[in-house]
C-alpha positions as CSV (number, residue, x, y, z in Angstrom):
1,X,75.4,47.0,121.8
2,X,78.8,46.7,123.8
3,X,79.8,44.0,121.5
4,X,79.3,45.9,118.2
5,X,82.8,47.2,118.7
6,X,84.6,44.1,120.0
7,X,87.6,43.3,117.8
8,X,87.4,40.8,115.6
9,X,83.4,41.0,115.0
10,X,81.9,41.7,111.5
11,X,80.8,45.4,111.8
12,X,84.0,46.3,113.0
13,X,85.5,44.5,110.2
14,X,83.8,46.3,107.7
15,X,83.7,49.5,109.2
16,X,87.9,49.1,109.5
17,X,87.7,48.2,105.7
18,X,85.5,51.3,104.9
19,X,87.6,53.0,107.0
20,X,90.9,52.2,104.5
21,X,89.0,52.2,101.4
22,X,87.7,55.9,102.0
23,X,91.6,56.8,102.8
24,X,92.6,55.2,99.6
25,X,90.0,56.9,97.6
26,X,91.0,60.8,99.0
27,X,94.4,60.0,98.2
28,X,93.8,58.8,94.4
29,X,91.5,61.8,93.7
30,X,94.3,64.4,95.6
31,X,96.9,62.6,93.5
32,X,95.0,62.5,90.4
33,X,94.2,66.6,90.8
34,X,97.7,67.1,91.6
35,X,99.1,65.3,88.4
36,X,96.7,67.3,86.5
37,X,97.3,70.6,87.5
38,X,101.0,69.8,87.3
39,X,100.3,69.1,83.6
40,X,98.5,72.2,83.2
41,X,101.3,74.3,85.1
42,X,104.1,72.6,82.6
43,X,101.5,73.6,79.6
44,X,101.4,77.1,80.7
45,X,105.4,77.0,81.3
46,X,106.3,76.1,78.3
47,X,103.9,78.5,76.5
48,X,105.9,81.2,78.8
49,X,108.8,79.8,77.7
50,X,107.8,80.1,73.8
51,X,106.8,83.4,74.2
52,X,109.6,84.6,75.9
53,X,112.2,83.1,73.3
54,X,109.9,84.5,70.4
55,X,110.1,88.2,72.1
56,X,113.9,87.5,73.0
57,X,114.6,86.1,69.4
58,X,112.4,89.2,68.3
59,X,114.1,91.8,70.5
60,X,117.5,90.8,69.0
61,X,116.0,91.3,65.6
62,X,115.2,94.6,66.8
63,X,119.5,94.9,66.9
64,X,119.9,94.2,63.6
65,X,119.7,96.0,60.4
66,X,120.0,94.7,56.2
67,X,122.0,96.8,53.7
68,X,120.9,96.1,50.1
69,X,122.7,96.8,46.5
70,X,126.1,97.6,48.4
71,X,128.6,95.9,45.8
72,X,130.6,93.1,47.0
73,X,134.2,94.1,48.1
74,X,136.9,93.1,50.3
75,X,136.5,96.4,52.4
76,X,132.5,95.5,53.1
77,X,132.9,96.5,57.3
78,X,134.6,99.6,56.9
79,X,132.7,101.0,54.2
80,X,129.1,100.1,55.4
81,X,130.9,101.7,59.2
82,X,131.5,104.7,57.2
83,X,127.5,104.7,56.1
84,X,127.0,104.4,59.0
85,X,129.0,106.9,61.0
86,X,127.9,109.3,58.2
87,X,124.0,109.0,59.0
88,X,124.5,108.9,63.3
89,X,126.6,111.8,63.3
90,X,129.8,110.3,64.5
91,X,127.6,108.9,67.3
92,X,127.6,105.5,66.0
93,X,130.5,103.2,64.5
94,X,132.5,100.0,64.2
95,X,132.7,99.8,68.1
96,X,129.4,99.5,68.2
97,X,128.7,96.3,65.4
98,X,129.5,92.9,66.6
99,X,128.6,90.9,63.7
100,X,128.5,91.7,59.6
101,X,128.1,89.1,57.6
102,X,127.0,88.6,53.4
103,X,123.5,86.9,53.3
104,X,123.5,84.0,50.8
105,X,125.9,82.0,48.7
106,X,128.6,84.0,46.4
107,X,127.3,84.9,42.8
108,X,128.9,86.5,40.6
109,X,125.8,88.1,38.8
110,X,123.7,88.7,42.4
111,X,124.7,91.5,45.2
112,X,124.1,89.7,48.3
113,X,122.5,92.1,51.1
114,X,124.2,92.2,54.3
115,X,123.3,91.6,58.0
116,X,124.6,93.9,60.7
117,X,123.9,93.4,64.3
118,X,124.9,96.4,66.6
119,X,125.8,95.3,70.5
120,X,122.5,97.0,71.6
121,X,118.9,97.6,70.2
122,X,119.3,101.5,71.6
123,X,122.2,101.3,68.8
124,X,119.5,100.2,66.3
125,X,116.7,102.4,67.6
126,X,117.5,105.4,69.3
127,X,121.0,106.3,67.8
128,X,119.7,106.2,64.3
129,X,116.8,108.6,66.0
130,X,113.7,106.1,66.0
131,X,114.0,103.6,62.7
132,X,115.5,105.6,60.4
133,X,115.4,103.2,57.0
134,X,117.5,104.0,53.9
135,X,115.5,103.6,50.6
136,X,116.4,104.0,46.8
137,X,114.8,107.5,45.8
138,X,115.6,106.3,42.1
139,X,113.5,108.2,39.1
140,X,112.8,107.0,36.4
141,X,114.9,108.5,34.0
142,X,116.0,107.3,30.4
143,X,119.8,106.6,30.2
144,X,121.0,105.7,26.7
145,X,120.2,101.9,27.1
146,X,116.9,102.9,28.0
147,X,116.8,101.5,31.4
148,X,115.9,103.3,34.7
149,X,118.9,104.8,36.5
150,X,120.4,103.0,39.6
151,X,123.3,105.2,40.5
152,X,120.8,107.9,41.8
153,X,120.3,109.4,45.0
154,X,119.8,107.6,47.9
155,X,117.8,108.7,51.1
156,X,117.5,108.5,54.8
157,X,114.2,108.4,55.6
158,X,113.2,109.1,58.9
159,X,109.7,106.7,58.8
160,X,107.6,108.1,55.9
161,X,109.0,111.7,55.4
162,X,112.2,112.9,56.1
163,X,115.7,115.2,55.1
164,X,117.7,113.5,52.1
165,X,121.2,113.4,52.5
166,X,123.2,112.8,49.8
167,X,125.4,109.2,49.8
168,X,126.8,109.0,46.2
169,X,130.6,108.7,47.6
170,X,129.2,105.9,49.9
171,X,126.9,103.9,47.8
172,X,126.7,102.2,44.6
173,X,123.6,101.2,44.1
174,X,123.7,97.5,42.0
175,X,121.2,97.5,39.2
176,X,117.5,96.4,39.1
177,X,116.3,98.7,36.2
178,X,113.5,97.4,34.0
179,X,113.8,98.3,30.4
180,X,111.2,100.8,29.7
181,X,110.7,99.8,25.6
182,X,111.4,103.3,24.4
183,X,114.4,102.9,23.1
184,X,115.1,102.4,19.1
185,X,116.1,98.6,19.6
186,X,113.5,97.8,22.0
187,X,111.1,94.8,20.8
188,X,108.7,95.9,23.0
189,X,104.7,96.7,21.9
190,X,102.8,97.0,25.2
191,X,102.6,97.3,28.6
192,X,102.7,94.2,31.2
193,X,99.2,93.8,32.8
194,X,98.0,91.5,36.1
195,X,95.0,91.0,38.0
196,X,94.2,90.0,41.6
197,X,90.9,88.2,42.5
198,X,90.3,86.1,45.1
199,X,87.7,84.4,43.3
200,X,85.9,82.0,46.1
201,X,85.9,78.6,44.2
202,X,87.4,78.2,40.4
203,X,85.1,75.7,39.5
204,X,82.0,78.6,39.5
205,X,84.2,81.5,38.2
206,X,85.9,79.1,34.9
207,X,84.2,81.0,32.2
208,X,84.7,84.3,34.0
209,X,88.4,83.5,34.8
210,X,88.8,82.4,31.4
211,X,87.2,86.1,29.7
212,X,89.5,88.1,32.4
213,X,92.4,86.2,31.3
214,X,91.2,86.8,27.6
215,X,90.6,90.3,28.0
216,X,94.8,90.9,28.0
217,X,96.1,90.1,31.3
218,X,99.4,88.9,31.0
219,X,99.6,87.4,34.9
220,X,96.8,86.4,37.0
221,X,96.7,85.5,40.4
222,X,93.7,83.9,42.4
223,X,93.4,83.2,46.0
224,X,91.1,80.9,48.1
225,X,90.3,79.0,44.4
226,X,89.3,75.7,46.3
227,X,90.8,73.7,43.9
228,X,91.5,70.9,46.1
229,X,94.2,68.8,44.0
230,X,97.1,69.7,42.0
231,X,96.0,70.1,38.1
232,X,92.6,70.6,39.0
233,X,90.4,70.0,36.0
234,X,88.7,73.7,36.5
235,X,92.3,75.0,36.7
236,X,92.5,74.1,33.7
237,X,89.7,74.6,32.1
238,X,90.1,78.4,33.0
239,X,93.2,78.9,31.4
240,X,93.1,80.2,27.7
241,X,95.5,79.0,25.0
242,X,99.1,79.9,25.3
243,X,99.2,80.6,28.9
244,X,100.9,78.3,32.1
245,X,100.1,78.1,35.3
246,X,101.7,77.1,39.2
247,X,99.5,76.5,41.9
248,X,99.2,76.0,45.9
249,X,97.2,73.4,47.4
250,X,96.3,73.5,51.2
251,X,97.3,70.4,52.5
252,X,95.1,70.0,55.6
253,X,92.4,71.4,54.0
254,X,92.2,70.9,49.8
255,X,88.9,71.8,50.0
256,X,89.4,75.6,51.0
257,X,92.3,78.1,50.5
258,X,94.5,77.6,47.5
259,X,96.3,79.7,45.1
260,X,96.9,79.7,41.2
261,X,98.9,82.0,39.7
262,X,98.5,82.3,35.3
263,X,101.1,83.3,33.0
264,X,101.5,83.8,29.7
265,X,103.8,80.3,28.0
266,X,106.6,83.0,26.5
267,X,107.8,84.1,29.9
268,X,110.5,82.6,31.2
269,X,109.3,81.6,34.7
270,X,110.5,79.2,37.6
271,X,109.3,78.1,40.7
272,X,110.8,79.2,44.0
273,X,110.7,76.1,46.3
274,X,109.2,78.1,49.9
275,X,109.0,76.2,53.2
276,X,106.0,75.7,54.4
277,X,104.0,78.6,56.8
278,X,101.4,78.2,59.7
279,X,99.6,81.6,59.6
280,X,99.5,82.0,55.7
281,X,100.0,80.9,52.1
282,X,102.3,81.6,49.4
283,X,103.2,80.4,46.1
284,X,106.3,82.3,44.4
285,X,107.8,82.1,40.9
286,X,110.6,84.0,38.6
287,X,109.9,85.4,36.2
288,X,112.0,87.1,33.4
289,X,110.4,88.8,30.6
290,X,112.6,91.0,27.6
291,X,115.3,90.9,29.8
292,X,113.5,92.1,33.1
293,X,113.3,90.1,36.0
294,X,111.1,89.9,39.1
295,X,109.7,87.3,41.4
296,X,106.1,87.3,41.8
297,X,104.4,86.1,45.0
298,X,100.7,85.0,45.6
299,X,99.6,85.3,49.1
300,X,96.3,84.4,51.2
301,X,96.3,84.6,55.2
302,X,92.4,83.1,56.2
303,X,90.5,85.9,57.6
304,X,88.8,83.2,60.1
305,X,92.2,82.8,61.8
306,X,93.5,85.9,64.5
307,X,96.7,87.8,63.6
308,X,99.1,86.8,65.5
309,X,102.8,87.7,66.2
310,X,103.7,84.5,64.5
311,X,101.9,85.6,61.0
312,X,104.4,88.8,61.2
313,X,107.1,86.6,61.7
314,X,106.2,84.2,59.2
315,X,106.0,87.3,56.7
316,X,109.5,88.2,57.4
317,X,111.4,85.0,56.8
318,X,109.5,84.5,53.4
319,X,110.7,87.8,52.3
320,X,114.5,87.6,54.5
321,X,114.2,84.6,52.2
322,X,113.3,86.3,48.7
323,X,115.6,89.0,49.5
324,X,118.8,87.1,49.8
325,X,117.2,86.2,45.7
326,X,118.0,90.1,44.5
327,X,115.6,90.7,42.4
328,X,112.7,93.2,42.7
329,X,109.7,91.9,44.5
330,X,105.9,92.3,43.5
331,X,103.7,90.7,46.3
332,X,100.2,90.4,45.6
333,X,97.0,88.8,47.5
334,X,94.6,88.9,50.4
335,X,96.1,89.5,53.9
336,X,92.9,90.3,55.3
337,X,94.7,92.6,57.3
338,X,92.3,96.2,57.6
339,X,94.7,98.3,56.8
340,X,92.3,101.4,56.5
341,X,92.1,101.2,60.1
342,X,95.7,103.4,60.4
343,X,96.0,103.0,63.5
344,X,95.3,99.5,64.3
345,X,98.5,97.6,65.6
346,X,98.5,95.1,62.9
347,X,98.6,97.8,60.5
348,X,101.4,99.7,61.9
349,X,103.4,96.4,62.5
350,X,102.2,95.2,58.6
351,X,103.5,98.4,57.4
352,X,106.7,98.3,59.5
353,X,107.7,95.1,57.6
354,X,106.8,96.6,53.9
355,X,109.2,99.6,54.9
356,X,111.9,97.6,56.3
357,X,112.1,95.6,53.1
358,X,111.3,98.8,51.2
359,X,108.1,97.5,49.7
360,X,105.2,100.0,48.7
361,X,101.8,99.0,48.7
362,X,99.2,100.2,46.0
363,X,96.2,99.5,47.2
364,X,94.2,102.2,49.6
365,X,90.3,101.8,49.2
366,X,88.0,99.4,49.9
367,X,88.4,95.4,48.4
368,X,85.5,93.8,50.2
369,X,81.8,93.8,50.0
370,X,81.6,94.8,53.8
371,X,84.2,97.1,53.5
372,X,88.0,97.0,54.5
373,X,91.0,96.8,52.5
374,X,92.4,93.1,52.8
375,X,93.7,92.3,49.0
376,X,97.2,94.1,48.5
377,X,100.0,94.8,45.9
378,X,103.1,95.6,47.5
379,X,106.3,96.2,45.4
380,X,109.6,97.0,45.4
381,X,110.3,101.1,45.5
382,X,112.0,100.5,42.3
383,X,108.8,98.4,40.3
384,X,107.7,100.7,37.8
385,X,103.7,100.4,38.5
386,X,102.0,102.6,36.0
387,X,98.6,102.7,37.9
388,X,96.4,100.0,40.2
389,X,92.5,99.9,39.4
390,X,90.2,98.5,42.2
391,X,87.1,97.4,39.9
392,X,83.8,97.3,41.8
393,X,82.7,93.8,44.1
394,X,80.1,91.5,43.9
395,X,81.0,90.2,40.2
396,X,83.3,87.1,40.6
397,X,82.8,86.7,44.5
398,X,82.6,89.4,47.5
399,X,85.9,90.3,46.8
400,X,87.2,93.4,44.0
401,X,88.8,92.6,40.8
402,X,92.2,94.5,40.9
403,X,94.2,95.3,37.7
404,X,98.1,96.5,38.0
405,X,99.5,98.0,34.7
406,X,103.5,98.8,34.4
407,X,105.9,99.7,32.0
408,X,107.6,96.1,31.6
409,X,108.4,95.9,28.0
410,X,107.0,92.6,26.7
411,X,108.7,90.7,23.7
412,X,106.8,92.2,20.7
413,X,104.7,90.1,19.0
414,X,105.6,89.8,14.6
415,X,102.6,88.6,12.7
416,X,103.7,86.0,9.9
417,X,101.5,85.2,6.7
418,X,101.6,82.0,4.9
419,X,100.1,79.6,2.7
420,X,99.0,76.3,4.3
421,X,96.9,73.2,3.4
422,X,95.2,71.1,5.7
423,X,96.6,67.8,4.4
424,X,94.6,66.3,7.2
425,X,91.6,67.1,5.8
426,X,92.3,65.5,2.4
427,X,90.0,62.3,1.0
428,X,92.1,59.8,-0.1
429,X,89.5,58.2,-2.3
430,X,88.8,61.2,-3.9
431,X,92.3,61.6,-4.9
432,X,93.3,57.9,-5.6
433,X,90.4,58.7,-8.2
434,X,91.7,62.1,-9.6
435,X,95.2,60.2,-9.9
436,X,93.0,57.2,-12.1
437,X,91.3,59.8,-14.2
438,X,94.0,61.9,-15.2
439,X,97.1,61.9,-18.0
440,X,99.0,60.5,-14.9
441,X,97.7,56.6,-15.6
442,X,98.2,56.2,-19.2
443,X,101.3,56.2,-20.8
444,X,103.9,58.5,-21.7
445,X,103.6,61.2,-24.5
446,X,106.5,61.5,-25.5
447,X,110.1,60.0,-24.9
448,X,111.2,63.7,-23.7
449,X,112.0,63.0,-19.8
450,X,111.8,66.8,-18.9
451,X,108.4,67.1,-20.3
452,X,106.5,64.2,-18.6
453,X,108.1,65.3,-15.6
454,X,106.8,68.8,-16.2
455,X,103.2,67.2,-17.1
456,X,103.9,65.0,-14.3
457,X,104.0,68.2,-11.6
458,X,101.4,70.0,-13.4
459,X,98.6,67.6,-13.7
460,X,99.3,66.6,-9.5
461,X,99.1,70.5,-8.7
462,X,96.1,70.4,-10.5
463,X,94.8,67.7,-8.6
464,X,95.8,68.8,-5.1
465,X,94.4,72.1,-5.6
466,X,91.1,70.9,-6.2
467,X,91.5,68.4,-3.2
468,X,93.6,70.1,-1.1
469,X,93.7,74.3,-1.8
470,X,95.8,76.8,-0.2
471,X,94.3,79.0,2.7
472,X,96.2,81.8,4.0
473,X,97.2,81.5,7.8
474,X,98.3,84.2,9.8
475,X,100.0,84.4,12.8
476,X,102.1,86.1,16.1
477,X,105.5,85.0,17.1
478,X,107.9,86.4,19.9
């Protein structure tokens, strides 16, 4: 046994190499733990990190305010200082803004909002007593062109309610007013009409789509349509005669999601070119109809995915982004946000956003067959909504039907009557035959060049009647 540890034997040998091999082997898995929990420390840092510059960037957001429809001047800081001052009390002025800038390229025909950041959010928040927002109390009132007036009071509204104070020596408002069609030379007939579905897959709705669309909507928009590719067949399939359409394909996922919005072909419409959003989709278009103007946006946020504080900020560059547009703004989709919960953060934050941007939703009863109000119509203050009609569920998909009528005058429609033939239509054996059978073959009856031509006319009016006869043919034109 004393020579079991001798150096230099076998079992000491391998007991020596055991020995290293079991050091070696406590170091790799201690260094392989290490290197991993170093990864997930850096992971988690760098989340930190995000978060902190998302509240940081959000915080000085929180500093800033937009003023909208002041008209361009040379004099923009000390008048918008002056609003300012006015609605603080004195308590806040130009000491107190840093930055003020015009949002957007120069246009001559567009009043560019502007950007104001004050050196402190307290300046923002509790100098201008909680979130006071100023909004356009405008009425609609006929002026002698007819249109709605824009140099009307305007309010500070302190949240939802609030004292008025009157800013007419301050502010002039720049105009949005939609022609109402009242007035003598209006070519008006009707009002403007759209529907919100989100229909659950086009290609089992096409014949419904195509009857809703029928019925005398003048703009529809579906979400979560499934389409899967640009110019889907059942896209088109479900669109009537004399109507266009834009649509929105998810890209990771054609097979889900999606957006179409219809129109009728006499609009003038174009496509706003959007970036492309993590937490929701959008498709947006122009569209100008009898002189009115408005940009349209069809939206879908997956009710699968949690609401996040990026959604909210996603929601607020699109519209920063439509804003800096100047046009009135008519959002319309499913958020799946429950905005019947009042109380519910994301619904305070949701409604936060509409109110900054002085949007109005329309919608306050239930959309969904379980309950909840997810599909919205938001507006601008100033879109002159006649009424929103939440039809009952279960029809298209578990989803309502939702109907939006206003008072945007359409291009009146002037029937035409006329007499047509269908020269397509006409046998040409038949009338080679007439032709062979009649005066027309044989010779001239007299040397009188007037009256063959008359006999001529005659006897080939005779023939194409037979052949060929008029039909009366009615129809609209804009």
């Amino acid at each position: 046994m004393s020579g079991l540890d001798v150096p230099g034997s076998k079992l000491c040998d391998e007991i020596s190499n055991f020995r290293n091999e079991m050091t070696r082997s406590f170091a790799s898995v201690v260094s392989s733990e290490v290197v991993k929990s170093v990864q997930i420390i850096n992971d988690d840092v760098k989340k930190v990190q995000k978060t902190l510059t998302n509240v940081m960037e959000s915080k000085e957001r929180e500093a800033n305010i937009v003023v909208f429809r002041l008209s361009e001047g040379t004099d923009d800081r000390n008048r918008v200082c002056k609003i300012i001052s006015h609605l603080t009390g004195g308590v806040c002025g130009e000491t107190n803004i840093i930055k003020l800038v015009r949002l957007g390229k120069k246009n001559d025909t567009v009043v560019r909002p502007i950007l104001v950041k004050f050196d402190d959010v307290k300046t923002d928040g509790e100098k201008l007593n909680g979130g006071f927002f100023i909004q356009s109390a405008r009425r609609r009132r006929k002026m002698e062109n007819s249109t709605f007036s824009c140099k009307e009071r305007v309010k500070l509204m302190n949240g939802r309610q609030g004292p008025g104070y009157e800013l007419c020596s301050l502010i002039k408002c720049g105009s949005h007013g939609f022609h109402s069609g009242d007035d003598d030379n209006s070519n008006s007939n009707e009002n403007f009409n759209l529907g919100l579905l989100n229909v659950r897959s086009i290609a089992r709705n096409v014949d419904g789509i195509y009857g809703l669309i029928c019925d005398g909507l003048d703009v529809l928009v579906l979400t979560e349509t499934w389409h899967g590719l640009p110019g889907n067949n059942s896209v088109s399939a479900a669109m009537p005669p004399g109507y266009c359409y834009v649509d929105f394909v998810r890209q990771h996922d054609p097979g889900h999601g999606g957006l179409v919005i219809y129109f009728r072909k006499e609009f003038g419409c174009r496509k706003i070119n959007l970036p492309s959003f993590v937490t929701f989709e959008v498709v947006a278009i122009k569209l100008v109809i009898n002189k009115n103007q408005f940009i349209l946006l069809g939206v879908y946020r997956p009710g699968s995915a949690q609401i996040t504080v990026l959604f909210f900020d996603e929601l607020v560059s699109v519209l920063e982004h439509i804003t800096m547009l100047n046009a009135n703004i008519l959002l319309m989709g499913d958020f799946n946000v429950h905005i019947e919960r009042k109380d519910d953060p994301n619904t305070i934050r949701l409604f936060e956003i509409f109110e900054v941007f002085q949007l109005v939703n329309h919608v306050n009863e239930s959309t969904h067959l379980r309950g909840g109000t997810l599909d919205l119509v938001v507006s601008s203050v100033d879109f002159p909504i006649i009424s929103t009609t939440v039809l009952p569920h279960g029809v298209f998909s578990d989803h309502s039907f939702i109907t939006v009528e206003t008072i945007i005058a359409k291009p009146c429609r002037i029937p035409t009557k006329r007499f047509v033939r269908s020269w397509k239509n006409i046998d040409e054996d038949r009338f080679v035959e007439a032709v062979l059978n009649s005066p027309l073959s044989g010779s001239c009856l007299s040397n009188d060049v007037d009256d063959e031509l008359k006999i001529f006319n005659e006897e080939l009016k005779s023939i194409i009647d037979r052949l060929v006869p008029k039909r009366l043919y009615c129809h609209t034109h804009f």
